[in-house]
Structure formats: C-alpha cells, structure tokens
C-alpha positions as CSV (number, residue, x, y, z in Angstrom):
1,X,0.0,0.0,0.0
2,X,2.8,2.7,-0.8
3,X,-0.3,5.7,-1.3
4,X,-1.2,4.8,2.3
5,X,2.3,4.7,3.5
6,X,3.0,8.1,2.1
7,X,0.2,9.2,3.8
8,X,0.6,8.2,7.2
9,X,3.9,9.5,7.2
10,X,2.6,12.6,6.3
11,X,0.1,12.4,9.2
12,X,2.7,11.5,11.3
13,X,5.4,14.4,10.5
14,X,2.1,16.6,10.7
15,X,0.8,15.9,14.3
16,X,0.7,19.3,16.1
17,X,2.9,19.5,19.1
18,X,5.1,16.4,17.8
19,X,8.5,17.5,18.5
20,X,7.3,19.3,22.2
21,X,9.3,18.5,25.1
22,X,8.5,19.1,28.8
23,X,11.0,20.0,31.9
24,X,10.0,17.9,35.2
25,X,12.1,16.6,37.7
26,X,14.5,14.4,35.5
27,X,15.0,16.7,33.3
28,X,13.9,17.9,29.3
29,X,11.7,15.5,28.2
30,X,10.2,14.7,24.3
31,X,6.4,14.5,24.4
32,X,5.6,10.9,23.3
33,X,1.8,10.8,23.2
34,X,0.5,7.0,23.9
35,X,-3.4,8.7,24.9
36,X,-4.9,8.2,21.7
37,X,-7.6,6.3,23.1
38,X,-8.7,9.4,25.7
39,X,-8.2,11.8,22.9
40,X,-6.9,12.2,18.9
41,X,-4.1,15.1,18.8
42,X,-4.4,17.8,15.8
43,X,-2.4,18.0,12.4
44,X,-1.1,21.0,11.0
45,X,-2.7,20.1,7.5
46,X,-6.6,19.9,8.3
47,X,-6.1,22.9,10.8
48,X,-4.4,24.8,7.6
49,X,-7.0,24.1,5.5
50,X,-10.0,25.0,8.4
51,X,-7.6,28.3,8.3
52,X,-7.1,29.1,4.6
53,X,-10.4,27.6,3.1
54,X,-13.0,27.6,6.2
55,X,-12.9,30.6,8.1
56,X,-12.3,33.3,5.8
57,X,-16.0,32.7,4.5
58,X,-16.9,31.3,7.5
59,X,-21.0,32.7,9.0
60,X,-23.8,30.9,10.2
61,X,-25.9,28.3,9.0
62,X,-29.4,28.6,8.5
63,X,-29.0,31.0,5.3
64,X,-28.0,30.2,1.7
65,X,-29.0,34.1,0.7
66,X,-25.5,35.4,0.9
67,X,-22.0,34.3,0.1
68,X,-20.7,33.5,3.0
69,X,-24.0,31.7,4.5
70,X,-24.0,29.8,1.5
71,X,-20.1,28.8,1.5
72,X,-20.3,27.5,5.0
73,X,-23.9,26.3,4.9
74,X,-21.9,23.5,1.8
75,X,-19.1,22.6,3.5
76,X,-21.3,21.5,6.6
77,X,-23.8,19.7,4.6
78,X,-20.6,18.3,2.4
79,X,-19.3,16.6,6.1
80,X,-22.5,15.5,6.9
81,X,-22.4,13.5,3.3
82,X,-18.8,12.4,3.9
83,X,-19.1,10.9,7.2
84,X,-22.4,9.0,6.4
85,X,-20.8,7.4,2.8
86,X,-17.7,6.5,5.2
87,X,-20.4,4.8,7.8
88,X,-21.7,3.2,4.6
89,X,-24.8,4.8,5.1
90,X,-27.4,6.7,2.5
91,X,-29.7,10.1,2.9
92,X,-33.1,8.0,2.4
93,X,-32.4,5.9,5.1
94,X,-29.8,7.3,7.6
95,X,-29.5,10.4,9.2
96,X,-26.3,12.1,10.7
97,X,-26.8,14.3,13.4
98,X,-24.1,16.3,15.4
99,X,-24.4,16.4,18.5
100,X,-22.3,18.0,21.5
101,X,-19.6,16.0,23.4
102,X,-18.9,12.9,22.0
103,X,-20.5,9.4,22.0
104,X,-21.5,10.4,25.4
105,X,-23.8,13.5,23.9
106,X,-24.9,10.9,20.7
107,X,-26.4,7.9,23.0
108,X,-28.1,10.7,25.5
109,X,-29.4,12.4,22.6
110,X,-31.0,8.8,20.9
111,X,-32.6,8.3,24.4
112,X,-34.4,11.5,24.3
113,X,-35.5,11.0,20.8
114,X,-37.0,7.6,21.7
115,X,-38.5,9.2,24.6
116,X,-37.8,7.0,26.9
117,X,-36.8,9.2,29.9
118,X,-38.5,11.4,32.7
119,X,-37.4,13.8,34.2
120,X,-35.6,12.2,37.3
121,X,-36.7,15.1,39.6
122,X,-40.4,14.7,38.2
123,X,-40.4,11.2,38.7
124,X,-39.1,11.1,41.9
125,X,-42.1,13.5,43.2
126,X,-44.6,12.2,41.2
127,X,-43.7,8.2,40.7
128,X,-44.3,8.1,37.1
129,X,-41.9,5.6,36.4
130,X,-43.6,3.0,39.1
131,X,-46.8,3.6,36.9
132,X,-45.7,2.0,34.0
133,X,-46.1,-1.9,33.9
134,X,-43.0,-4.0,33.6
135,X,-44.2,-5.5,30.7
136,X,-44.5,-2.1,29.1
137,X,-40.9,-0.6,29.6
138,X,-38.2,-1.4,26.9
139,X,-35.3,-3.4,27.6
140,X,-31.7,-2.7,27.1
141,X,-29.4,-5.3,26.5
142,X,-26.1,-4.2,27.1
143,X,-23.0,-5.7,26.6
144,X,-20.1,-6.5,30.1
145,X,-17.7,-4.2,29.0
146,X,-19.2,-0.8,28.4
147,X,-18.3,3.0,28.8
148,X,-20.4,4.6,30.9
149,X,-21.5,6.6,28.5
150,X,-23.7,3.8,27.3
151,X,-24.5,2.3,30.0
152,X,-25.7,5.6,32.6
153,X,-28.2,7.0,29.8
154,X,-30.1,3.7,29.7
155,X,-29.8,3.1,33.7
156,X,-31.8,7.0,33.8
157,X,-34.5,6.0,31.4
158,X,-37.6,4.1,31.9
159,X,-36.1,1.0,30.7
160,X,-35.0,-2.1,32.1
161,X,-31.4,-2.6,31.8
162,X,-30.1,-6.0,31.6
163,X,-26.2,-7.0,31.4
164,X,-25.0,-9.4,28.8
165,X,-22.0,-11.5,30.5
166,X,-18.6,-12.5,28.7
167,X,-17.9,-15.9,27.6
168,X,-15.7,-17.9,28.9
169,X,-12.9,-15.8,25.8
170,X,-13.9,-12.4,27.2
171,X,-16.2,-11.2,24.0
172,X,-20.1,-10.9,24.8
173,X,-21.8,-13.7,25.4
174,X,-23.8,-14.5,22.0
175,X,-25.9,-17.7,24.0
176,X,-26.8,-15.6,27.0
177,X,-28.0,-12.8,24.7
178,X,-29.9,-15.1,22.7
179,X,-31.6,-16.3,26.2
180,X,-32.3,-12.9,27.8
181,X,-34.0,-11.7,24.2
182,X,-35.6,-14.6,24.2
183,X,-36.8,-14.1,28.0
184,X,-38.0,-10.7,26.8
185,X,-40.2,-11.2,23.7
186,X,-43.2,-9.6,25.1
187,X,-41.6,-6.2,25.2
188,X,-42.6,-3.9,22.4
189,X,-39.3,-1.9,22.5
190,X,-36.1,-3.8,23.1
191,X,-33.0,-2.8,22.3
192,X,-29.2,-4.0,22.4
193,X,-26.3,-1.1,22.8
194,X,-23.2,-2.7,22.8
195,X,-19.2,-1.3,22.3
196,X,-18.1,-2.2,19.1
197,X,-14.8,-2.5,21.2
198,X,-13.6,-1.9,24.6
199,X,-11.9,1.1,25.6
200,X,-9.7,-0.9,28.5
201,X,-8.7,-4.2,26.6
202,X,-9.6,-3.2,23.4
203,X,-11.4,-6.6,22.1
204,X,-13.2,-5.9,19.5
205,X,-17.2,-7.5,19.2
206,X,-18.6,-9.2,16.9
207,X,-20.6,-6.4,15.7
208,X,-22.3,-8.0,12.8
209,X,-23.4,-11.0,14.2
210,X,-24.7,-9.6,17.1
211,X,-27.1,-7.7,14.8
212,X,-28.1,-10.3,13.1
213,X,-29.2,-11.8,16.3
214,X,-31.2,-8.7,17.4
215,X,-32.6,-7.8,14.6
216,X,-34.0,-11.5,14.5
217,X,-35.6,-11.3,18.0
218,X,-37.0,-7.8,16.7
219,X,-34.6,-5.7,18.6
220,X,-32.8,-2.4,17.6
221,X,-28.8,-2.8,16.8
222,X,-27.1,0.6,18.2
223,X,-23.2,0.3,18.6
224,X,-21.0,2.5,20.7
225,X,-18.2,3.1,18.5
226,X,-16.7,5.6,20.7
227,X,-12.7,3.7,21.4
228,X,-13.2,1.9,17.8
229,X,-14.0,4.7,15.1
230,X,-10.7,5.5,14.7
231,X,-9.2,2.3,13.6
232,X,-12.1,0.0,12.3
233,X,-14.8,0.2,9.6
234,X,-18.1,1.1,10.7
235,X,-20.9,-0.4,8.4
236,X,-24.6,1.3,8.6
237,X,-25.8,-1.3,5.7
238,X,-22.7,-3.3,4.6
239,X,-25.1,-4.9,2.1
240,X,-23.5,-8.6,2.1
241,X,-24.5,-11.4,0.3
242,X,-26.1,-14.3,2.2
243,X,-29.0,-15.7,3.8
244,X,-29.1,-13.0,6.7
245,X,-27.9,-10.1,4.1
246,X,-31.8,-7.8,5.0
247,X,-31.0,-8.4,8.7
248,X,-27.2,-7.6,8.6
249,X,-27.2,-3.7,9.5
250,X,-27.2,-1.4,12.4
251,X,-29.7,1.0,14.0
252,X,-27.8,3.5,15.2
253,X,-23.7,4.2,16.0
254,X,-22.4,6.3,18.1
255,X,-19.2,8.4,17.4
256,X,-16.3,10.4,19.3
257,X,-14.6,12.0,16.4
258,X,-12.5,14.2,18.7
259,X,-10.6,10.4,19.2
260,X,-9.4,10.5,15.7
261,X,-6.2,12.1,14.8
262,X,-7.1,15.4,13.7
263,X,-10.0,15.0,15.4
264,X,-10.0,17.5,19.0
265,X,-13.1,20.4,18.4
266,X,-15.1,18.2,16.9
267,X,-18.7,17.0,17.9
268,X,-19.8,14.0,18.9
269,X,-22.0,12.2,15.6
270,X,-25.4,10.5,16.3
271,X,-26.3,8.0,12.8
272,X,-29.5,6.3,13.1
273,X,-32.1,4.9,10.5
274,X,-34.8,7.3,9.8
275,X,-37.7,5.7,11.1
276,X,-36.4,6.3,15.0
277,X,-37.2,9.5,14.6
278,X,-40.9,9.8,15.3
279,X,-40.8,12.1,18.4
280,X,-43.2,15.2,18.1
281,X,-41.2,17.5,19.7
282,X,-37.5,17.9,19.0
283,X,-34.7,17.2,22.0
284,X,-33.8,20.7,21.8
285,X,-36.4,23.0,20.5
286,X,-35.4,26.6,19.1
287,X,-33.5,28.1,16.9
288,X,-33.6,26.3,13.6
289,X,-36.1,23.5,14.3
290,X,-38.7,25.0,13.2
291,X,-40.3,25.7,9.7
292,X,-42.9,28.0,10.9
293,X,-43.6,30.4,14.0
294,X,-46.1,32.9,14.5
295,X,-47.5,34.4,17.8
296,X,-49.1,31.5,19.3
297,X,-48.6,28.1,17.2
298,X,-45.3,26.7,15.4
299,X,-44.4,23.9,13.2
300,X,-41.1,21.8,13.8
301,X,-39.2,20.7,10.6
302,X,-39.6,17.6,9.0
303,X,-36.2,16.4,8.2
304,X,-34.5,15.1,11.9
305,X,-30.9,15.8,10.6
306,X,-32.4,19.7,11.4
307,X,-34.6,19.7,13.9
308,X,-32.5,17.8,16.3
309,X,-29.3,20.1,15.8
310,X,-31.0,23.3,17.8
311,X,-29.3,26.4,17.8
312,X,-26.2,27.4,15.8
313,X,-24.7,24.2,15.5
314,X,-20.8,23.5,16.1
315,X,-20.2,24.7,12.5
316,X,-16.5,24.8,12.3
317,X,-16.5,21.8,14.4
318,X,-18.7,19.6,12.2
319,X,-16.6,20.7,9.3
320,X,-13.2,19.3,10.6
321,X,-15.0,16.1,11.5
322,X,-15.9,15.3,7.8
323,X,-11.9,16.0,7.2
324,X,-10.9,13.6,9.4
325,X,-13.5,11.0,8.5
326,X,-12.2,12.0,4.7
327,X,-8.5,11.4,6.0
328,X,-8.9,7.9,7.3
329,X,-11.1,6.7,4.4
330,X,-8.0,7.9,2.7
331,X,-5.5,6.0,5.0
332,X,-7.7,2.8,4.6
333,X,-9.2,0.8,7.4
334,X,-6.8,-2.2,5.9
335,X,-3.6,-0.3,6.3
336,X,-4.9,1.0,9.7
337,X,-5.5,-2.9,11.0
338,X,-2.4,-4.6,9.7
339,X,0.1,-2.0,12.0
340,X,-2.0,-1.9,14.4
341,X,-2.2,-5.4,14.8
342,X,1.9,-5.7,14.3
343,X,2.0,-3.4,17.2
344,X,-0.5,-5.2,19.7
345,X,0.8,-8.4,19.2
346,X,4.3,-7.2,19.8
347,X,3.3,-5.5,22.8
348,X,1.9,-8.3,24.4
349,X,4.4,-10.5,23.7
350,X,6.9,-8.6,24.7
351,X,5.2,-7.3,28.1
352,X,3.8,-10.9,28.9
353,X,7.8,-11.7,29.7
354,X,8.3,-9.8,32.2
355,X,5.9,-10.9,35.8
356,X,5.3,-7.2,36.8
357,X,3.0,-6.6,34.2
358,X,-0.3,-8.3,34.4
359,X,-2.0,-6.7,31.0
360,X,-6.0,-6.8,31.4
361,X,-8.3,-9.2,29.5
362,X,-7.6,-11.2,26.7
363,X,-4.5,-11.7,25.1
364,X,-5.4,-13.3,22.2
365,X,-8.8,-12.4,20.9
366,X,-9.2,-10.3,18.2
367,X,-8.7,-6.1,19.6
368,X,-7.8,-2.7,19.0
369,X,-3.9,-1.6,19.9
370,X,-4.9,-0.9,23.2
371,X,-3.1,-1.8,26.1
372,X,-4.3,-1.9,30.0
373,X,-2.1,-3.3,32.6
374,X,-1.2,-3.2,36.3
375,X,2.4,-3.5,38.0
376,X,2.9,-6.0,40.5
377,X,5.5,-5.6,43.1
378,X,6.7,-8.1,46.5
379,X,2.9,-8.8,46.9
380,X,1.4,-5.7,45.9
381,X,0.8,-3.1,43.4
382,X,2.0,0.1,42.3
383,X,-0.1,2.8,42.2
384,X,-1.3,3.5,38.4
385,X,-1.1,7.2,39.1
386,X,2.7,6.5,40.1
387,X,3.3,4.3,37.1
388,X,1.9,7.1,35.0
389,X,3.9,10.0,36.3
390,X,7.0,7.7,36.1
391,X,6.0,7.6,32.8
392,X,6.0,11.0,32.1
393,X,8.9,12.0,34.5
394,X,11.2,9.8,33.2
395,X,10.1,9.5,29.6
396,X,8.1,12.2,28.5
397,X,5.1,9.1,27.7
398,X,1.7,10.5,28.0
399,X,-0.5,7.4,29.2
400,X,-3.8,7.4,31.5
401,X,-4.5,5.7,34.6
402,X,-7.9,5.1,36.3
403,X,-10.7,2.9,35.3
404,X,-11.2,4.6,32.2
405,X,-14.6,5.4,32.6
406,X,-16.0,1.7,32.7
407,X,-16.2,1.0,36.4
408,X,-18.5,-2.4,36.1
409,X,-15.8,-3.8,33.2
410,X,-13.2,-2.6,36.0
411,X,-14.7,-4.8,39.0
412,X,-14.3,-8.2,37.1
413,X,-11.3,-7.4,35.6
414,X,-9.7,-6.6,39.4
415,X,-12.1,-9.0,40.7
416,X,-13.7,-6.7,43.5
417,X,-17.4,-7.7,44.9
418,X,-20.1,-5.7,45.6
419,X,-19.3,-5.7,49.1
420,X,-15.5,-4.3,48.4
421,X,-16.7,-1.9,46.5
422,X,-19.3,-0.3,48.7
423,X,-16.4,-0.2,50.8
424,X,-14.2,1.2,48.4
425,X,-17.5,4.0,47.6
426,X,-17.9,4.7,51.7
427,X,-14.0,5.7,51.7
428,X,-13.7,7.7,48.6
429,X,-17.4,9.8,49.5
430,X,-15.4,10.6,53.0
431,X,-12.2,12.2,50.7
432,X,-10.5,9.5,50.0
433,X,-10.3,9.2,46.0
434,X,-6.7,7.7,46.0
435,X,-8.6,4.1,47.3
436,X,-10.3,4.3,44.0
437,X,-8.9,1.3,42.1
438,X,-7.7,1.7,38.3
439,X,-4.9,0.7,35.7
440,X,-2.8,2.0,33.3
441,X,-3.8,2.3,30.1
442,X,-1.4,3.1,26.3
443,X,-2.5,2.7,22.6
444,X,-0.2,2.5,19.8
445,X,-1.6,4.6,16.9
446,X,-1.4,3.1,13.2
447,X,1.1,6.0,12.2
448,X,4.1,6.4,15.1
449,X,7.0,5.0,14.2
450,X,9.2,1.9,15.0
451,X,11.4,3.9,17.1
452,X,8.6,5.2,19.1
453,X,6.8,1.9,19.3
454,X,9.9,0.3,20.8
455,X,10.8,3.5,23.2
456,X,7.3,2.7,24.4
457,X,7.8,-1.1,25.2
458,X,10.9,-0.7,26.6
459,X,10.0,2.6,28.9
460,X,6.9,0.6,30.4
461,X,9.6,-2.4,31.0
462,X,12.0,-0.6,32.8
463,X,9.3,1.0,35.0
464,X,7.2,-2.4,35.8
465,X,10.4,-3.8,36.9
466,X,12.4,-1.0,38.5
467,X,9.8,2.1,39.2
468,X,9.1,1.0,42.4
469,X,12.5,2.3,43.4
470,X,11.4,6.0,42.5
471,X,8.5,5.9,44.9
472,X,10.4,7.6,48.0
473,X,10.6,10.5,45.8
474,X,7.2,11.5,45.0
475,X,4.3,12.5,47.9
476,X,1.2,10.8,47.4
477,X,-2.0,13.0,48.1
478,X,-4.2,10.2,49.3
479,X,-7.5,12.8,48.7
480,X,-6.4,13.3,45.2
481,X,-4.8,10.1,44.1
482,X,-1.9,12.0,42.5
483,X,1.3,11.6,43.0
484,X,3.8,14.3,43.1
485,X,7.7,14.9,43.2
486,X,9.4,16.2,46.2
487,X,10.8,18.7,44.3
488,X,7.5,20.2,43.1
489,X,6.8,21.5,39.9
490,X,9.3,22.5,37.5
491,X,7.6,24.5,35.1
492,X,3.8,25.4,36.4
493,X,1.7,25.0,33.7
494,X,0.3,27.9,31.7
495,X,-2.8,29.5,32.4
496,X,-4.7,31.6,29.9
497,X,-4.3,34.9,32.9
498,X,-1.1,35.5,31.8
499,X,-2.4,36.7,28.7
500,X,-2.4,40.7,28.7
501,X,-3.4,43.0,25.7
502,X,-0.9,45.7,25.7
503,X,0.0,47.6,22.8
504,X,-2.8,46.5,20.7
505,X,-1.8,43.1,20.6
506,X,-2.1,40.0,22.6
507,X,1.2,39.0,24.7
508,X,1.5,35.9,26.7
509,X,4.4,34.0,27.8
510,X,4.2,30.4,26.4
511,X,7.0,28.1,27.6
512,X,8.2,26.0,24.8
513,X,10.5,23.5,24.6
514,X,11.5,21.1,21.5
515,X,13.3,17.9,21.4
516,X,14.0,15.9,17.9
517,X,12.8,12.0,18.6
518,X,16.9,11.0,17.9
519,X,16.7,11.9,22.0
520,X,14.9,9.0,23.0
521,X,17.1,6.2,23.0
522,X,19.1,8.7,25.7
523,X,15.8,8.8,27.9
524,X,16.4,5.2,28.2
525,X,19.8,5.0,29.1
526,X,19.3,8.0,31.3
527,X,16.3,6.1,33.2
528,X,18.3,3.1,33.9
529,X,21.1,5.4,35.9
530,X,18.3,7.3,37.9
531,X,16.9,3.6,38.9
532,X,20.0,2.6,39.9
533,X,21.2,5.7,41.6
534,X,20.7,7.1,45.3
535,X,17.3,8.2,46.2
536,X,15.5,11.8,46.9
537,X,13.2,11.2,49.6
538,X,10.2,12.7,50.4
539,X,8.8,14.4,53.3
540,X,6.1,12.8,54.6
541,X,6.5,9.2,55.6
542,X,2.7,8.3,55.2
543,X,-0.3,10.1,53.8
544,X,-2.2,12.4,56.0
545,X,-6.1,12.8,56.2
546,X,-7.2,8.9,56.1
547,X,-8.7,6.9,58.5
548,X,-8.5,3.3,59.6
549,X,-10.8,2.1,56.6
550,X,-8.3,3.3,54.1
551,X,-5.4,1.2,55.4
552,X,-7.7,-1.9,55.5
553,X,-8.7,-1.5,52.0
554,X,-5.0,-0.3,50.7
555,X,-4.2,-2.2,48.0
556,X,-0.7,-0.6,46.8
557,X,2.7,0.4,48.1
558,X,3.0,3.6,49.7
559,X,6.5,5.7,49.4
560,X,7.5,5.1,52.7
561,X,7.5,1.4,53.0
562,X,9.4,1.4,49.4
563,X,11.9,3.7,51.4
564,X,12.0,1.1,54.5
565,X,12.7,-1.7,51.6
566,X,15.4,0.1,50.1
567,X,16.9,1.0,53.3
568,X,17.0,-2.7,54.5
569,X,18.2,-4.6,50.6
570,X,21.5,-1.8,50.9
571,X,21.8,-3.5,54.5
C-alpha cells in the first residue's frame, strides 16, 4: 500500500505539538503521546486548511441568501455527506446528526428522541416511572464491557437494563444474549447497545453477528463506536450477500470524532435509521427546528438531521470532523488494522515476559492496539497514578491511569465484589479518591513510528520492573490520588491569565521547549542510571487525612514502606 504509506507518514510528521518537550524533575523530556484512546491530537494540515479555506467565509448556518452563509452552509452539509458514505450509510435511510460532546452526547441524545426518559426530579415526586407496567418498559441489552457513556443513559431512562456477560474468551456472550432476548419477547421496544470495542482491553465485538441476532428477535442494533472509530470500519448497511444479508445492518452508532487524529473540536456524531425519529417535539427546541412560528402556534421541521441540531450548530466543528472522516477513508481501514495489529501483538508479547505486568483481558482475541495493565510488586501493586507519572517524568510518555470510565468492566477485571466496592465507595465519598482502584492504560496509533513503538515497550519495561524504586521520591495526596515529586513543579503549567493585551496586541508567555525523537534512546539509558542511583526522599513518611478504613482496604505500596525496603536490601 505505498499511497497509504505516504500518507501516514505525512500524518505522522504533521501531528501538532510532535517535537514538544516538557521540563520535570528528571529533566527535558520529548512528548511521546501513547493517549490516543482518551483523545486524537491535531495535524497542522486539516487545521491549515479549516484556516485558509473555512474561516475566511466562514457565518452561520441557516441562510444560503448570501455568500458567506452559503459557502459555509456547503461545507457542513458536504461533512455530513462524507461521514455517512464513510459509515456506509445513504440520505433516504440514515440520518447524521451532530451532536455536542462525543459518543457520550450521541447515546443521550438517541434516548431522548426515543422518549424513553423522565425527568428524574419529576419522577421522583410524582412516581411516574412505578406507573408504567414492567411488561410495558423497553429493555436494554447491554454488553459487560461498556463505557459509561452507554451504560448511565439507559440506567436513567424508563427502561430495564439487563447486562449481557462475557464468555468464557472475554467477547459478549452471544448464548446468553440469545436467552435474555428470548426471555424478553413480550416487550414492544427492546434494544441492544453494545461497544463495538472496549476502551480498556480493546477486544473488539462481533458487531455483525450480534445484529443479526437482534434484529431476528426484533430488537434495535445501536453500537457505541466511541474507542473503535478511529481504527475500524463502521458499516450502517454493509449490504453482504447471504441468507441474513436484510438483517445484517445497524440502528444506530455512536461516534467520538475528537478520538481520531485530527480529530480534537469536533462534535460527537449520532447515525440512526430514519424511522427512530418519530418524536413530536425535538430534543432541543429553538433556533432552527422549526419551519414556521407565529405568535401563538409553530411547526417543527420535517427532516431530523435539522430539527434535532437546535441552535447554531458546532459549524467549524462539524466541518473538521468530515476531514478527518475524509483522511482515514484515505488511509484505509486495511492499512490502519495490519500496524496496528503488528503493534498489539508485539506488545503483548513482549510485556507478557516480564511478571510485573499483568495486562488486562484477553491476550489473544481479536482487539484494538490498546493496552491496560497493572504493575505487581513483592505482593502488591503500584499505584497506576505512580506508574503514569514515572512515565511522564522519566520518559516524557503520555498514558492514562484510572478505570477509564467503565467501572463495572473494571470490577471483574480486578475482581472486586459488591461488598468491596461499597467499601471502596464509603472511603472515597469521606475524601478518600486515591482508594479508587484503576490501571494504566497506552495505545499504539497506526502512524508512530518503529522507534517510538519500541521507546514505548521498553519505557513501560524498565518502570514495571524497577519504578518502584522512584517511589520515595514522589508524595502521594491520598484525597487526590496524584502523586507528586518532592521537588515540586518545575515548570507550572500555563494559564490563559497570563495573557495581557498591551500595545494593541495580545502577549503571553508560552514556555516552549522542542526535542527531535533521535533523544529518546538517551531517555532510556538515562532512566536506567536514575533507577539505579541514590534516592530523593520525600517528606512525609505516610499520607495524612485517612482513616482506619483506608489502610484496610489499601491495596498498593505507599513511598515510605518502598523507602524502608530500600533501606534494609542496601543493608
């Protein structure tokens, strides 16, 4: 594929903020971005072209009368098109609808249109939701590893919510979702919302089949696409041959595009088959719903892909997400799966050698190049907050730690019960949110390099192993869960007061630093002699502000028994 190669170099030597470097308490540091999976990073060619070609025409929507209207008006209706051809979608049938933040703003905005959620304030004084009969609510099926993004909406609706397990691999459980649709074919309204992937371990689901099954139990098919967009082909009506062909297709997908590279200021994208639009009354009434007002009735619009996008919509923002979705149908989902599954399986290989890394879930099912893992050390773990400041201290890596918004996923894959974690819940609502349990989470993106892939693998090596070392150096704030250096901040990080208007112009003081990536292989050798060298120790020998409860349900080292550890192997 030499076009696509040529092209994601060309993303690659294009990413905004590349070649930044950070000072912290090791020194200079390269910025080696591993978050793709929170958030895609910008490129210098789609922000020239929103520059050059966007904005100097830019006005609002909702005119075509003058030039600029017009101009501005077509390029938002031209994204629209692009995404839903690259969904595989088609205007007579699909509908693409911006909406606000995210997957998260996509799902809550389908429930609304559905109607399928009170008021909770309302309900809760007037019991509306008791007066509906169980047989009468929908049902949501939803799938064991979920975001809460799409699993929170449906809990707050009228529905019933019901949890599909894993089998015994770690995918969803196709048997147990044939039983519990099967259990529930007197419902009028039943619906499966599943991740097309997870955002912690990355497997991907069998998207297709599971829509076949729904779809034959008369259920909807609505996929949260919100970690998988990026890297996988997303098929409204793929249009296959074969005996299921009219019931292979989805309902409904929901889209982060601000994930994609290119992708941050964009708008979450809501793409749903026409006919679940039937709701009188728009989700957002006002400004450019309507086709008709006058001083005491109005008339909403017809066509959903307007009267659900109230308001002046996120016009610049909707533009730059049909770029994006025009760059990776120009990258190709094919060359975008074959690195990324070089890298993953690399990864995993290469981590699953070394017994301080326990990575999360499946290693061998089918998954995105995401990687979640925990550090085990002498019985215990490291805290993923420390792991990911090592990370960034010593390497410049940016990585995430936490649960990654899927706390349900997150209690089988730790294996906490419900009784832990009301505990854990009781200690964390009194101040306590360093209790909180979580991981560490990277992503290899199909366009970084060899270099960087292996500067990666080897930095999260060196820290499982030897990290634990570097703990005596950094406080932990147990209210917080961060941990920070004993020699405080370096370089504070900007803050948009410094800027001043003097002079009739803007000043501000931005602190920049640039390293080329021929530094990191120095990173590496430098990390080793800071692991090995004398410590820094911190000031406090145990966090302050936690009770008895926090001890008992500690599950990770704290820097002063590292300290005590150190103190007695030097013995």
């Amino acid at each position: 594929m030499p076009g696509s190669d040529a092209l994601i170099e060309a993303i690659r030597g294009a990413v905004i903020g590349d070649d930044e470097a950070v000072l912290g308490p090791y020194g200079l540091r390269r910025v080696t971005y591993a978050d793709y999976t929170a958030s895609g990073r910008s490129l210098t060619f789609i922000e020239d072209y929103i520059r050059e070609a966007v904005l100097p025409l830019y006005a609002n929507t909702h005119t075509e009368s003058s030039g600029t209207g017009l101009q501005t008006t077509r390029f938002r209706e031209d994204a629209r098109a692009i995404i839903r051809e690259a969904l595989g979608g088609n205007p007579a049938d699909h509908v693409v609808i911006f909406s606000g933040s995210g997957s998260t703003a996509a799902i809550n905005k389908l429930v609304e249109v559905m109607n399928i959620r009170l008021p909770a304030d309302l309900d809760d004084r007037y019991g509306f939701r008791a007066s509906i009969p169980a047989g009468e609510r929908p049902v949501v099926f939803i799938g064991p590893y979920e975001h809460h993004s799409n699993e929170l909406p449906w809990r707050e609706s009228i529905a019933d919510v019901v949890t599909i397990p894993e089998d015994a691999d770690g995918r969803i459980d196709l048997a147990a979702l044939e039983r519990a649709l099967a259990a529930h074919e007197d419902r009028s309204l039943k619906i499966g919302s599943f991740s097309a992937a997870s955002n912690v371990t990355g497997i991907l689901s069998d998207t297709r089949g599971i829509s076949i099954l729904l779809h034959q139990h008369g259920a909807r098919s609505f996929w949260d696409f919100g970690a998988a967009a990026p890297y996988v082909a997303i098929e409204l009506s793929p249009h296959r041959p074969g005996p299921d062909a009219e019931l292979d297709y989805k309902d409904a997908v929901f889209i982060s595009p601000h994930k994609l590279i290119g992708g941050p200021g964009t708008p979450g994208i809501l793409a749903a088959r026409r006919d679940l639009f039937r709701n009188r009354v728009p989700t957002m009434p006002g400004g450019g719903t309507v086709a008709y007002v006058n001083p005491f009735e109005h008339v909403y619009l017809a066509d959903p892909e307007h009267r659900e996008e109230g308001g002046t919509p996120a016009i610049v923002e909707s533009i730059r997400a049909g770029l994006i979705f025009q760059l990776k149908e120009a990258v190709g989902v094919e060359a975008i799966r074959e690195r990324e599954e070089s890298f993953i399986h690399r990864a995993i290989e290469r981590w699953e050698r070394n017994p301080s890394i326990q990575i999360l879930g499946s290693h061998s099912l089918p998954r995105l190049s995401i990687v979640s893992f925990v550090v085990r050390h002498a019985g215990r773990y490291l805290h993923h907050n420390l792991v990911v400041v090592l990370l960034n201290d010593l390497f410049g890596i940016q990585s995430r730690g936490g649960c990654s918004c899927a706390g349900p996923y997150g209690h089988r894959l730790l294996g906490i019960d419900i009784e832990t974690s009301h505990e854990f819940e009781r200690e964390i609502a009194r101040g306590c949110e360093g209790i909180k349990p979580g991981w560490i989470r990277v992503n290899f993106n199909y366009f970084i390099s060899e270099a960087v892939f292996e500067f990666i693998l080897e930095a999260v090596d060196l820290v499982a192993s030897d990290g634990w070392r570097l703990a005596p150096e950094y406080h932990f704030d147990a209210g917080t869960g961060l941990w920070r250096h004993a020699g405080g901040t370096v370089e504070p990080p900007l803050t948009l007061r410094d800027v001043r208007y003097a002079d009739g112009s803007m000043r501000y003081t931005a602190h920049r630093h640039r390293a080329p990536d021929s530094e990191l292989p120095g990173y590496i050798d430098e990390a080793r002699r800071i692991l090995a060298g004398p410590r820094r120790l911190a000031a406090e020998a145990a966090p302050v502000g936690v009770g008895p409860h926090f001890e008992e349900l500690r599950w990770f080292w704290l820097p002063d028994e590292i300290e005590r550890e150190l103190a007695t192997s030097t013995r």
